[in-house]
C-alpha positions as CSV (number, residue, x, y, z in Angstrom):
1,X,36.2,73.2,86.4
2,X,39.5,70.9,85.3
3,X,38.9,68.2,83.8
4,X,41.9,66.8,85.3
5,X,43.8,66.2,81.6
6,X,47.3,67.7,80.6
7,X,46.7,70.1,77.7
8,X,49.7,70.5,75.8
9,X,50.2,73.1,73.4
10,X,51.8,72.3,70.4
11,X,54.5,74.4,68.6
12,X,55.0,74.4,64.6
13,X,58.4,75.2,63.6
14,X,58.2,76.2,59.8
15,X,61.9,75.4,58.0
16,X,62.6,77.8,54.8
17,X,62.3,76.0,51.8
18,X,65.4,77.5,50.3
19,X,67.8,77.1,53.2
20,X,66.7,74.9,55.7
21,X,66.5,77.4,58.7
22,X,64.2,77.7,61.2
23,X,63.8,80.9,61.8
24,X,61.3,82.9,63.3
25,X,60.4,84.7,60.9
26,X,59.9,82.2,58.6
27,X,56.4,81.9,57.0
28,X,54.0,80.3,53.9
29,X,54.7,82.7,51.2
30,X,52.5,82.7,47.8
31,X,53.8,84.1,44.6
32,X,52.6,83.9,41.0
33,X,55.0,83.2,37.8
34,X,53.8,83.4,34.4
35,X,50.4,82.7,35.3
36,X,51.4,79.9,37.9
37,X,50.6,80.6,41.7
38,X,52.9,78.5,43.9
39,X,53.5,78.8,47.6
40,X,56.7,78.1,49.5
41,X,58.3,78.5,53.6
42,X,60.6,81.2,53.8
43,X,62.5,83.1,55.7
44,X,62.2,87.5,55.6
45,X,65.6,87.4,53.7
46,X,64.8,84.6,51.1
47,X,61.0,86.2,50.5
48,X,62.9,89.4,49.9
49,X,64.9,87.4,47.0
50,X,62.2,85.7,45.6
51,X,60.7,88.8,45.0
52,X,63.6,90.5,43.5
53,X,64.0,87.9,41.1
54,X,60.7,88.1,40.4
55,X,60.8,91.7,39.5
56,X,63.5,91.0,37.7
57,X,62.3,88.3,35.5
58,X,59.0,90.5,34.6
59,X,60.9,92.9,33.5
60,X,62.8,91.1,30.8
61,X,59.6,89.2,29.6
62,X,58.0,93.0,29.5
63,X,60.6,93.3,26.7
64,X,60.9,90.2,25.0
65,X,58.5,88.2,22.6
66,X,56.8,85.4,23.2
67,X,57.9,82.0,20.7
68,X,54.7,80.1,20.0
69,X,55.0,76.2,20.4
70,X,55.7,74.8,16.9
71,X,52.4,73.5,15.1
72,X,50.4,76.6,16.5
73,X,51.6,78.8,13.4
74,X,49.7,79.8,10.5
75,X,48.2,76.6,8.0
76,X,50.2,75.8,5.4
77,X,48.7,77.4,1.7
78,X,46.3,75.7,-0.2
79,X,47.3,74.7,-3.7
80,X,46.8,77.2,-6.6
81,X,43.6,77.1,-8.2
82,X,45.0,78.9,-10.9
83,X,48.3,80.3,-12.2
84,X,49.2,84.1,-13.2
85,X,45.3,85.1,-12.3
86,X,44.1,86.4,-9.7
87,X,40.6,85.9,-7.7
88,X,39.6,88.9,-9.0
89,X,40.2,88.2,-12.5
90,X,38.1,85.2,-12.2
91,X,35.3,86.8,-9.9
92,X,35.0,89.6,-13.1
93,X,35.4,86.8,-15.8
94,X,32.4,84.5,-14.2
95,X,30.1,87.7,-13.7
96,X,31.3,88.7,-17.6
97,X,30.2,84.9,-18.7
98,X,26.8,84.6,-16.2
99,X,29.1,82.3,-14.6
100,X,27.4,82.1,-10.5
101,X,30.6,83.3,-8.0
102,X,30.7,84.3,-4.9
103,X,31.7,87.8,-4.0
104,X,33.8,86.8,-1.3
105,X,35.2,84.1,0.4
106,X,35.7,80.7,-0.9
107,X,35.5,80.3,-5.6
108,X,33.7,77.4,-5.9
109,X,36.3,74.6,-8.3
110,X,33.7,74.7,-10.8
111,X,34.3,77.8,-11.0
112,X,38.0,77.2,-11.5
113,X,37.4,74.4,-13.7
114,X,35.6,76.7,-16.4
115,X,37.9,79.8,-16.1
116,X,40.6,77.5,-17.1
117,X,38.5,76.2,-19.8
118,X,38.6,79.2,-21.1
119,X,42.4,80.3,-20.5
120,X,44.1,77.1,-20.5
121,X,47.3,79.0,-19.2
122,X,45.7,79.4,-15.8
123,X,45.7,75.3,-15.4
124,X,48.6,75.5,-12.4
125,X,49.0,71.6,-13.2
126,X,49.0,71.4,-17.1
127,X,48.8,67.7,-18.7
128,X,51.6,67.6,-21.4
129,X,50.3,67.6,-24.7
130,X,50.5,64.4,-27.3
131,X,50.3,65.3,-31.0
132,X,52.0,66.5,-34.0
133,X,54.5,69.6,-32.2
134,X,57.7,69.5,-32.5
135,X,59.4,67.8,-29.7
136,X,61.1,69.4,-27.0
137,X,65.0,70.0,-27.4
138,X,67.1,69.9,-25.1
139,X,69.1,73.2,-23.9
């Protein structure tokens, strides 16, 4: 049974993206880049080079190597603790002296603080001395 309305079909004409042609065989066409998905009208021809390029540009990042963004690199070194010693030397001179250190990780300052009591050459920021030496000469 009619119902007596006009149906009229309607026609979508997809335009490529790239070119502006209306082609028939032109069509919604997805494609991922570095991660990104995207989606684009193209024709046969223009999907074909899209892909190519694609190809091509995985292919080179295959090879290369990736730059980080700067301020994504490694921390910047802490200050010495102590100078022309190393962690182990004062790990062995604290268990020598029933001084309490850690066998790994992080020396506690204190720690620090009494191994260069004890070899005042370790001090990485010495205080110039005031007394009765002989002052400096100049070079």
């Amino acid at each position: 049974m009619a119902s007596g309305k006009d149906h009229m079909a309607e026609k979508v004409i997809l335009v490529d993206d790239m070119d502006g042609t209306e082609e028939s065989d032109v069509a919604k066409r997805d494609f991922d880049v570095l991660g990104r998905k995207f989606t684009i009208d193209l024709s046969d021809a223009n999907d074909k080079r899209l892909r190519d390029a694609i190809d091509t540009i995985e292919a080179f990042v295959e090879k290369a190597r990736e730059v980080k963004a700067a301020g994504r690199g490694r921390k910047a070194a802490a200050p010495a603790k102590i100078k022309g010693y190393t962690n182990t030397d004062v790990r062995e001179w604290a268990r020598a002296n029933d001084v309490e250190v850690s066998a790994k990780g992080v020396i506690a300052d204190e720690v620090y603080a009494a191994f260069i009591a004890a070899y005042p050459d370790a001090d990485p920021n010495p205080r110039p001395e005031t007394g009765s030496e002989e002052p400096a000469t100049e070079e």
